[in-house]
PyMOL commands that place a pseudoatom at each C-alpha (Angstrom):
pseudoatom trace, name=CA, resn=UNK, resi=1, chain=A, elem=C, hetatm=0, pos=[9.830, -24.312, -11.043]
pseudoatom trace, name=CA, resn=UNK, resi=2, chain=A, elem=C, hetatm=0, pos=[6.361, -24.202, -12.696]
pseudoatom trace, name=CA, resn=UNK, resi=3, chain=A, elem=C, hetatm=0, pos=[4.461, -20.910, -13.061]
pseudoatom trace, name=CA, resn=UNK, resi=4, chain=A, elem=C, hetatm=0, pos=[0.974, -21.408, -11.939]
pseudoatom trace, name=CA, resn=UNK, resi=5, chain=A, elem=C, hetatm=0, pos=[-1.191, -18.497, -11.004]
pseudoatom trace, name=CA, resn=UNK, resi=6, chain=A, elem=C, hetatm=0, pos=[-3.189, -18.741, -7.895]
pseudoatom trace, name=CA, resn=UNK, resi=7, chain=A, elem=C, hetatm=0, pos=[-2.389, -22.572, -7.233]
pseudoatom trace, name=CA, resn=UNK, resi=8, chain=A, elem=C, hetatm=0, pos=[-0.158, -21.246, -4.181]
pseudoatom trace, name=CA, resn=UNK, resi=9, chain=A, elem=C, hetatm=0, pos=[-1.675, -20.022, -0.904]
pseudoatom trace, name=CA, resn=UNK, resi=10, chain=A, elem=C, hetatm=0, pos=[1.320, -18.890, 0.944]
pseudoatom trace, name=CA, resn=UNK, resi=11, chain=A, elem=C, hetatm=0, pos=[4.355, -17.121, -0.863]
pseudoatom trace, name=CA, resn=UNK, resi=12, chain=A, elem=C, hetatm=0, pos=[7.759, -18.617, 0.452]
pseudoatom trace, name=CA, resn=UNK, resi=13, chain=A, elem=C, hetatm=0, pos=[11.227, -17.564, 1.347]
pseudoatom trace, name=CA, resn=UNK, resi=14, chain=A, elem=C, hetatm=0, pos=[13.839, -18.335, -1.617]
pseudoatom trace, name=CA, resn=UNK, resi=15, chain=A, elem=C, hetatm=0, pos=[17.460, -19.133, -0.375]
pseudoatom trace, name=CA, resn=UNK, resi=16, chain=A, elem=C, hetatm=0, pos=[20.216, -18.487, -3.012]
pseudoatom trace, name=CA, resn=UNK, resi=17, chain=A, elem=C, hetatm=0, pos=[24.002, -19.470, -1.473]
pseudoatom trace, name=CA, resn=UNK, resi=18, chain=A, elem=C, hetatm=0, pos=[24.153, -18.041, 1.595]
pseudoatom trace, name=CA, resn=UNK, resi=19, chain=A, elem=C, hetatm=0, pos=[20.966, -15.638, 1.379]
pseudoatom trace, name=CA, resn=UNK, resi=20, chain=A, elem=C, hetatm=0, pos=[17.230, -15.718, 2.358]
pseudoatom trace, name=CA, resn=UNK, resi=21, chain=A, elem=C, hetatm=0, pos=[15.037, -13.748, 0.409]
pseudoatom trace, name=CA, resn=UNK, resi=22, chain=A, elem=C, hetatm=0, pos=[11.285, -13.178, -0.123]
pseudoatom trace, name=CA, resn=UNK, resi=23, chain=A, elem=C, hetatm=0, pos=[10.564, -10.128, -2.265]
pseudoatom trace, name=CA, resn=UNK, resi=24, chain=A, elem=C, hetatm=0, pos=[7.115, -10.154, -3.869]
pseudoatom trace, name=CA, resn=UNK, resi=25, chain=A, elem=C, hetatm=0, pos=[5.651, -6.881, -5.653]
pseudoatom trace, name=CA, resn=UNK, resi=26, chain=A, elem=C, hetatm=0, pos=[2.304, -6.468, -6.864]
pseudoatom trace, name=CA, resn=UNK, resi=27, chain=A, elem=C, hetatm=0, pos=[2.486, -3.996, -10.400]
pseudoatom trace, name=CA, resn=UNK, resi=28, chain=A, elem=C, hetatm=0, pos=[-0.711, -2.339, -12.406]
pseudoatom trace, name=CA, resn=UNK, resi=29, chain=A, elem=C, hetatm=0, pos=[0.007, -1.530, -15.672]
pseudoatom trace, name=CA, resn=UNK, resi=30, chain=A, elem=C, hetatm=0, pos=[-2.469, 0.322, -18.208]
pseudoatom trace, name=CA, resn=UNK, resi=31, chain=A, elem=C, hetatm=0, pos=[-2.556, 0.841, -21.954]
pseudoatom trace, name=CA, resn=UNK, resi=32, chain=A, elem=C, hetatm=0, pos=[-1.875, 3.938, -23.629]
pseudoatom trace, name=CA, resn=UNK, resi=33, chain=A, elem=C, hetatm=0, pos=[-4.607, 6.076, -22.843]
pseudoatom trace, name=CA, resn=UNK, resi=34, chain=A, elem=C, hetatm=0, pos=[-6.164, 3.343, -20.937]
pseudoatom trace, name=CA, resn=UNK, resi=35, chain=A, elem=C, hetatm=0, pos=[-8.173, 2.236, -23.669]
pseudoatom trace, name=CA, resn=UNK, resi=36, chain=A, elem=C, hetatm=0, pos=[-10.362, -1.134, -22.903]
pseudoatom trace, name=CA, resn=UNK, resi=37, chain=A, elem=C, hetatm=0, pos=[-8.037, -3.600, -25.093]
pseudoatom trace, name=CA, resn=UNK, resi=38, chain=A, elem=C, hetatm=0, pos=[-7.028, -6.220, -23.161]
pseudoatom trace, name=CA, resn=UNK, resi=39, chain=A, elem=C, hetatm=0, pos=[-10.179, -8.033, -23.958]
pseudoatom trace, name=CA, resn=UNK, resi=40, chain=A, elem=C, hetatm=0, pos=[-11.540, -11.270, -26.062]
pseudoatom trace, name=CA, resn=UNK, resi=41, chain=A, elem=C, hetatm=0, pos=[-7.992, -12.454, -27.682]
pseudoatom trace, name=CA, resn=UNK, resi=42, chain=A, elem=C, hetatm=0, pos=[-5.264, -9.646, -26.249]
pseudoatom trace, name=CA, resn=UNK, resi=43, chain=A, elem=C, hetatm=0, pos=[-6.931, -10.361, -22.697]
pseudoatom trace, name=CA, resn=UNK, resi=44, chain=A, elem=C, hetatm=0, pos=[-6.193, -14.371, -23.307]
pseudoatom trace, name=CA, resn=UNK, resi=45, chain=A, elem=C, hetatm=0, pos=[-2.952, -13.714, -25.550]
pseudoatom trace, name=CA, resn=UNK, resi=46, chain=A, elem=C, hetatm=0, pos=[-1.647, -11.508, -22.676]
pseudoatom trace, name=CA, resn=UNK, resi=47, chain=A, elem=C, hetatm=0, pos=[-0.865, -14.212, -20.124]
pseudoatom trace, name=CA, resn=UNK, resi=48, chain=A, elem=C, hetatm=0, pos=[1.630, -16.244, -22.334]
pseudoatom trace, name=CA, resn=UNK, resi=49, chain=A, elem=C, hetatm=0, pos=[4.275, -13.504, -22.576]
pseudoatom trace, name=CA, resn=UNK, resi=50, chain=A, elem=C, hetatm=0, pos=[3.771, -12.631, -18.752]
pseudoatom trace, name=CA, resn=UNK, resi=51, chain=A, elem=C, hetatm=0, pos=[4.324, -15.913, -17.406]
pseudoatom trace, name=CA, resn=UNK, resi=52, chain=A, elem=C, hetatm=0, pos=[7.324, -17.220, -20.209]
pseudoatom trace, name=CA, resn=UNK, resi=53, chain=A, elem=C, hetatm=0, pos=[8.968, -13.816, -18.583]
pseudoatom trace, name=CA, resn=UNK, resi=54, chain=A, elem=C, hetatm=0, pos=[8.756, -14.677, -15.308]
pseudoatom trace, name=CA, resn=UNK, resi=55, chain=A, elem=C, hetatm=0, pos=[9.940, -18.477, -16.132]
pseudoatom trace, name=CA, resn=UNK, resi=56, chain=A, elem=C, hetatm=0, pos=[12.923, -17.245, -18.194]
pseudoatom trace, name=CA, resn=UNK, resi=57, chain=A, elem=C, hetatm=0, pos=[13.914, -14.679, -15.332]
pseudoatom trace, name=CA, resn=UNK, resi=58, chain=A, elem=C, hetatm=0, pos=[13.445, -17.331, -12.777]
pseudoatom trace, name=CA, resn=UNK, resi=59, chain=A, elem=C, hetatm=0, pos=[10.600, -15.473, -10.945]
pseudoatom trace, name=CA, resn=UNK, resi=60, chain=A, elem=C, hetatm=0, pos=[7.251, -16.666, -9.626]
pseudoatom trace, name=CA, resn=UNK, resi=61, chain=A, elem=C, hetatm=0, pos=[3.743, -15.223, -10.774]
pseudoatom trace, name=CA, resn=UNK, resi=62, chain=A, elem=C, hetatm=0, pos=[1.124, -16.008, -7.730]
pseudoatom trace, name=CA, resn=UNK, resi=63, chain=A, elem=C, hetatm=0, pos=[-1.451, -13.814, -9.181]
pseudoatom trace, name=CA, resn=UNK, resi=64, chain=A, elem=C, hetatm=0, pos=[-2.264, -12.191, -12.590]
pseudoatom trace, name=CA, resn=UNK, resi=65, chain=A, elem=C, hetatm=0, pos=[-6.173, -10.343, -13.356]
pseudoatom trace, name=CA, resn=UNK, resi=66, chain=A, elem=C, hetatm=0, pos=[-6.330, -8.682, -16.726]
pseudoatom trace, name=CA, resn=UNK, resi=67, chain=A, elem=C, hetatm=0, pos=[-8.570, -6.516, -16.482]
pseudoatom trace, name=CA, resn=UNK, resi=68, chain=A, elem=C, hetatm=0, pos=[-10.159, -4.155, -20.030]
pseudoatom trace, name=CA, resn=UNK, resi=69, chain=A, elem=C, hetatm=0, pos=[-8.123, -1.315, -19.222]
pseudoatom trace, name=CA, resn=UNK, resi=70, chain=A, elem=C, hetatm=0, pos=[-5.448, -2.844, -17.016]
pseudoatom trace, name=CA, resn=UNK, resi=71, chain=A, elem=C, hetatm=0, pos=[-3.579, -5.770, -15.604]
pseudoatom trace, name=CA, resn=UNK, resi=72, chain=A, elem=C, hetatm=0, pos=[-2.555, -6.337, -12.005]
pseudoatom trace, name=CA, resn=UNK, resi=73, chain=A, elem=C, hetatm=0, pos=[0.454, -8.662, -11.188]
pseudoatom trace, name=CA, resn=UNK, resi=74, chain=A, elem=C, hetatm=0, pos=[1.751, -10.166, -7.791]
pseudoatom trace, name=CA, resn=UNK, resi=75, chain=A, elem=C, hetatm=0, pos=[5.248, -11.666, -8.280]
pseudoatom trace, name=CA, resn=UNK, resi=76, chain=A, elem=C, hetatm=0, pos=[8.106, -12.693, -6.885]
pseudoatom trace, name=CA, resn=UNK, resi=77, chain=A, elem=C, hetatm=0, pos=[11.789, -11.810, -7.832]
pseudoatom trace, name=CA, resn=UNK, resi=78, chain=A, elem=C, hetatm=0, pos=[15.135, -12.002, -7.236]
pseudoatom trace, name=CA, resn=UNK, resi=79, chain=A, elem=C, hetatm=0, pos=[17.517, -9.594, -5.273]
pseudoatom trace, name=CA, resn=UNK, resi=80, chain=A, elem=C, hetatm=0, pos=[19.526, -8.915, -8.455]
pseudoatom trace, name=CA, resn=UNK, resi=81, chain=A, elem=C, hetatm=0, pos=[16.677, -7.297, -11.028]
pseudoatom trace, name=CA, resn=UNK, resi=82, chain=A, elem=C, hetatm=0, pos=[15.153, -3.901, -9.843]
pseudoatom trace, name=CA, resn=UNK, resi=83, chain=A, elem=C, hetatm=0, pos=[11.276, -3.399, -9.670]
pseudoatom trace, name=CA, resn=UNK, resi=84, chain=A, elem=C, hetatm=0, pos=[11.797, -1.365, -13.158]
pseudoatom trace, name=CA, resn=UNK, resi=85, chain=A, elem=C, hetatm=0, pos=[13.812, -4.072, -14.498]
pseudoatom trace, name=CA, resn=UNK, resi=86, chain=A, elem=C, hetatm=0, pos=[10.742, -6.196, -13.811]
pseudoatom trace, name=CA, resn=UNK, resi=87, chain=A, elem=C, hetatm=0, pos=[7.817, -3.894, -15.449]
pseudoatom trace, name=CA, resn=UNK, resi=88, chain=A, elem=C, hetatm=0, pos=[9.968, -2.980, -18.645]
pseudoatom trace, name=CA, resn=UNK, resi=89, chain=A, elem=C, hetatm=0, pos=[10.830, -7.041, -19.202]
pseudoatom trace, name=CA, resn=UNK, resi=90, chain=A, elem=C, hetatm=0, pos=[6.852, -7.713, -18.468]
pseudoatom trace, name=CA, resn=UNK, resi=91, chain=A, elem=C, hetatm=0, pos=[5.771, -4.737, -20.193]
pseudoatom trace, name=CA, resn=UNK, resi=92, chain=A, elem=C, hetatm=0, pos=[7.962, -4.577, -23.363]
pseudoatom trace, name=CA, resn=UNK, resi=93, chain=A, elem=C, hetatm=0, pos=[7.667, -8.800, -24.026]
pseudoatom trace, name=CA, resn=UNK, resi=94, chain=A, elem=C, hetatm=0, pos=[3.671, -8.052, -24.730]
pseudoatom trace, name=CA, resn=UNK, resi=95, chain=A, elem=C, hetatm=0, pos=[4.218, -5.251, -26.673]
pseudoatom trace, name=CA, resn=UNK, resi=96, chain=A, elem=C, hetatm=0, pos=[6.101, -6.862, -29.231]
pseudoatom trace, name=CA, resn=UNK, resi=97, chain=A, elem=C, hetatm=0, pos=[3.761, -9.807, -29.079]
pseudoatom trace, name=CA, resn=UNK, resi=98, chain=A, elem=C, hetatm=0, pos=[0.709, -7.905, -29.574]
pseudoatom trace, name=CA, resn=UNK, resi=99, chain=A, elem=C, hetatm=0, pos=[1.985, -5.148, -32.661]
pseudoatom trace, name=CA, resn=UNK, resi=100, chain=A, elem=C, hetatm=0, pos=[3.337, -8.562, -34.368]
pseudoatom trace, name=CA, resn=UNK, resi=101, chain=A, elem=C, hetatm=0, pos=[-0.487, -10.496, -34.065]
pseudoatom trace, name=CA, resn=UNK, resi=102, chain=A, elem=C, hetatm=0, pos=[-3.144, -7.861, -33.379]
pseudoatom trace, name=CA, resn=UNK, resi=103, chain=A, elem=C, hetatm=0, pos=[-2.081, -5.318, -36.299]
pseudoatom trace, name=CA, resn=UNK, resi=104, chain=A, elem=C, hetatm=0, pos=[-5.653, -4.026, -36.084]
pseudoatom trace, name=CA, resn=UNK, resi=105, chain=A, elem=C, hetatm=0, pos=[-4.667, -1.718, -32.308]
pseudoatom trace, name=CA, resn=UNK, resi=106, chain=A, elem=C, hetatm=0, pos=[-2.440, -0.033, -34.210]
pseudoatom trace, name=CA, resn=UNK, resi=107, chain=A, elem=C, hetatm=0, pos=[-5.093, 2.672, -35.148]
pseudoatom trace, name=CA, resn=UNK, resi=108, chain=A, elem=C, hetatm=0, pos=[-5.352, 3.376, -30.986]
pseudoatom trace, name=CA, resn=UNK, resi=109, chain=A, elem=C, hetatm=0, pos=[-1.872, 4.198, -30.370]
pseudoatom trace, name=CA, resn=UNK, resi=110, chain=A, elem=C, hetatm=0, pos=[0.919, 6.835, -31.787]
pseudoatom trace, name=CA, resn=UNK, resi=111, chain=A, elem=C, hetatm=0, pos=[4.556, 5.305, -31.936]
pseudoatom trace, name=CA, resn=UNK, resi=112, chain=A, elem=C, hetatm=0, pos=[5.602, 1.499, -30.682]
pseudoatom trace, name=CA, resn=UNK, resi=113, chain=A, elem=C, hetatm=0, pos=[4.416, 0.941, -27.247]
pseudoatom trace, name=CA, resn=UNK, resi=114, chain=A, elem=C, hetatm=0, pos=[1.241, -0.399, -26.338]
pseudoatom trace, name=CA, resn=UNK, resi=115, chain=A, elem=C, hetatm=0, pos=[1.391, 0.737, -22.498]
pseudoatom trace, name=CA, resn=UNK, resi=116, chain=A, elem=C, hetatm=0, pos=[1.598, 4.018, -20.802]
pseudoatom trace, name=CA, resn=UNK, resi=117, chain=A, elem=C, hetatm=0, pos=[4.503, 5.518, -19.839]
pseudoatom trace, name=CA, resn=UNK, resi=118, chain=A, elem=C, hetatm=0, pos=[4.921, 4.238, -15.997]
pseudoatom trace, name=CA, resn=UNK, resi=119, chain=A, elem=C, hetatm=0, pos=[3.114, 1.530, -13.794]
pseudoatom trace, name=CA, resn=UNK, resi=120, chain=A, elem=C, hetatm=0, pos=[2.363, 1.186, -9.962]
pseudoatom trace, name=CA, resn=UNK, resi=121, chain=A, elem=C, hetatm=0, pos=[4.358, -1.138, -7.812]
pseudoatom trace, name=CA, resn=UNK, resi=122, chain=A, elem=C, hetatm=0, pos=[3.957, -2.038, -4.531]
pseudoatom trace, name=CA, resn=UNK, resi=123, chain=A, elem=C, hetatm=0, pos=[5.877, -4.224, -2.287]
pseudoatom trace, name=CA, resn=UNK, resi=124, chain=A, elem=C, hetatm=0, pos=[4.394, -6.967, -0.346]
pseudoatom trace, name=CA, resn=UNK, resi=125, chain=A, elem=C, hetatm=0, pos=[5.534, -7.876, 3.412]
pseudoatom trace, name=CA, resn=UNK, resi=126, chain=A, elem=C, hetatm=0, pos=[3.864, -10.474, 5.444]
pseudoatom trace, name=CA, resn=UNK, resi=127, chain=A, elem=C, hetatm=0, pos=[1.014, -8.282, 6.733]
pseudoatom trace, name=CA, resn=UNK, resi=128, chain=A, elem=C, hetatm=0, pos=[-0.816, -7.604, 3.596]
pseudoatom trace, name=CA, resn=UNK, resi=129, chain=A, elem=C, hetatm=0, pos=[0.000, -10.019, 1.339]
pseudoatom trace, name=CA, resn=UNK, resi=130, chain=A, elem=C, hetatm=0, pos=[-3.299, -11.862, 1.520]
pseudoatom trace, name=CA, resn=UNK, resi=131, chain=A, elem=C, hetatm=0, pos=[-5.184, -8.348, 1.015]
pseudoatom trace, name=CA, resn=UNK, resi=132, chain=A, elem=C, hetatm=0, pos=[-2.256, -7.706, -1.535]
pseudoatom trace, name=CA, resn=UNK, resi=133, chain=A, elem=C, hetatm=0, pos=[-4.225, -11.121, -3.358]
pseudoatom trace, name=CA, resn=UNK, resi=134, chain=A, elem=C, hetatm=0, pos=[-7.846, -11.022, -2.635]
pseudoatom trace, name=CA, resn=UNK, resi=135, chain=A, elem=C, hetatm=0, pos=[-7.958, -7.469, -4.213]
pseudoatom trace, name=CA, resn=UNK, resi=136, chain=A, elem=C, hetatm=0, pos=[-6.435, -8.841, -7.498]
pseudoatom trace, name=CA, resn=UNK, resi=137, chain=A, elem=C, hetatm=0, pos=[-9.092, -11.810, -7.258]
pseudoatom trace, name=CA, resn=UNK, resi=138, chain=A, elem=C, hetatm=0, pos=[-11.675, -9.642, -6.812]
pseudoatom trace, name=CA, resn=UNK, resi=139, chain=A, elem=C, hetatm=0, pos=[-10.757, -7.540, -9.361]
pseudoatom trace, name=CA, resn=UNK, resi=140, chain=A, elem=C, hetatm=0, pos=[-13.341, -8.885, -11.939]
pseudoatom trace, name=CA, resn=UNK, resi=141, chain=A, elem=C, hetatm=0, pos=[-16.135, -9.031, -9.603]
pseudoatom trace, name=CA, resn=UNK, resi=142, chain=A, elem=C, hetatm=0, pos=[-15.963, -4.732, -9.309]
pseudoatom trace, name=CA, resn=UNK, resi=143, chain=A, elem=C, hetatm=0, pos=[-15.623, -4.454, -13.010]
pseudoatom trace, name=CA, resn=UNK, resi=144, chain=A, elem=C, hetatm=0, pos=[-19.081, -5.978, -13.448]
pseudoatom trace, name=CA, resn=UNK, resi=145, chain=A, elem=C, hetatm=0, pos=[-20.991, -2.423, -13.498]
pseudoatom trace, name=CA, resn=UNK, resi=146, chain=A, elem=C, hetatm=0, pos=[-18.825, -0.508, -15.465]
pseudoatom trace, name=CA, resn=UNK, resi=147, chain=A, elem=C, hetatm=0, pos=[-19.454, 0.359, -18.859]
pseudoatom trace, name=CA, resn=UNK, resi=148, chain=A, elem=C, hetatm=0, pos=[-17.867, -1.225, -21.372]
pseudoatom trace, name=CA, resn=UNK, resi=149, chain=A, elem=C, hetatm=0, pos=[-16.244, 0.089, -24.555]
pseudoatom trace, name=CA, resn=UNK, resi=150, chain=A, elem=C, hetatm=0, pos=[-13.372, 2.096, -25.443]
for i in range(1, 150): cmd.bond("trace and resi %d" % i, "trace and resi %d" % (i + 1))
show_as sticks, trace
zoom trace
């Protein structure tokens, strides 16, 4: 099954034996403190470990933003791995990625883990799926604005 982000406009049932499923979440996650890191290399490095989880777990990225100080995902997943199963897989494969090549963050964070404790995960049903993916789209157009910085 090949991985590409956004290439899919309409998010399909999955059949497994005897079963019919379709469960899609969309998940946030932030950096400790919600420092503006995920930029320049981390922001382009960050992608790699995301999708090589999803392909190893047999799950299906339709959208990914990274965002400065946060990244949105919409995926889908199978029956058998719980929606924390899913963040700490996504979550802990960058972490040891990025303390292995980007030494330098070390100076922003106390202990191991590069994200904050907790995400927010949302399930998707038919209804708002498409809002569910325009608002991660349009996630870099509201950024412009902001300050940037850490």
């Amino acid at each position: 099954m090949s991985h590409l982000s956004g290439k899919i406009d309409k998010i399909f049932f999955w059949k497994v034996a005897y079963t019919y499923h379709k469960i899609v979440a969309h998940f946030a996650f932030i950096p400790k403190y919600r420092r503006r890191l995920l930029q320049g290399k981390i922001a382009l490095r960050i992608r790699q470990p995301f999708f090589e989880c999803s392909e190893v777990n047999s799950w299906f990225i339709y959208e990914m933003e990274v965002m400065p100080d946060h990244v949105h995902v919409l995926i889908q997943i199978d029956p058998k791995t719980s929606l924390s199963q899913v963040a700490m897989f996504l979550k802990g494969g960058f972490s040891k990625v990025l303390r292995k090549e980007f030494s330098e963050i070390k100076e922003f964070f106390w202990g191991d883990s590069f994200w904050a404790d907790g995400y927010f995960v949302e399930t998707s049903g038919r209804a708002n799926e498409i809002t569910i993916r325009e608002y991660i789209k349009n996630q870099r157009n509201k950024e412009i604005g902001r300050s940037s910085g850490l």
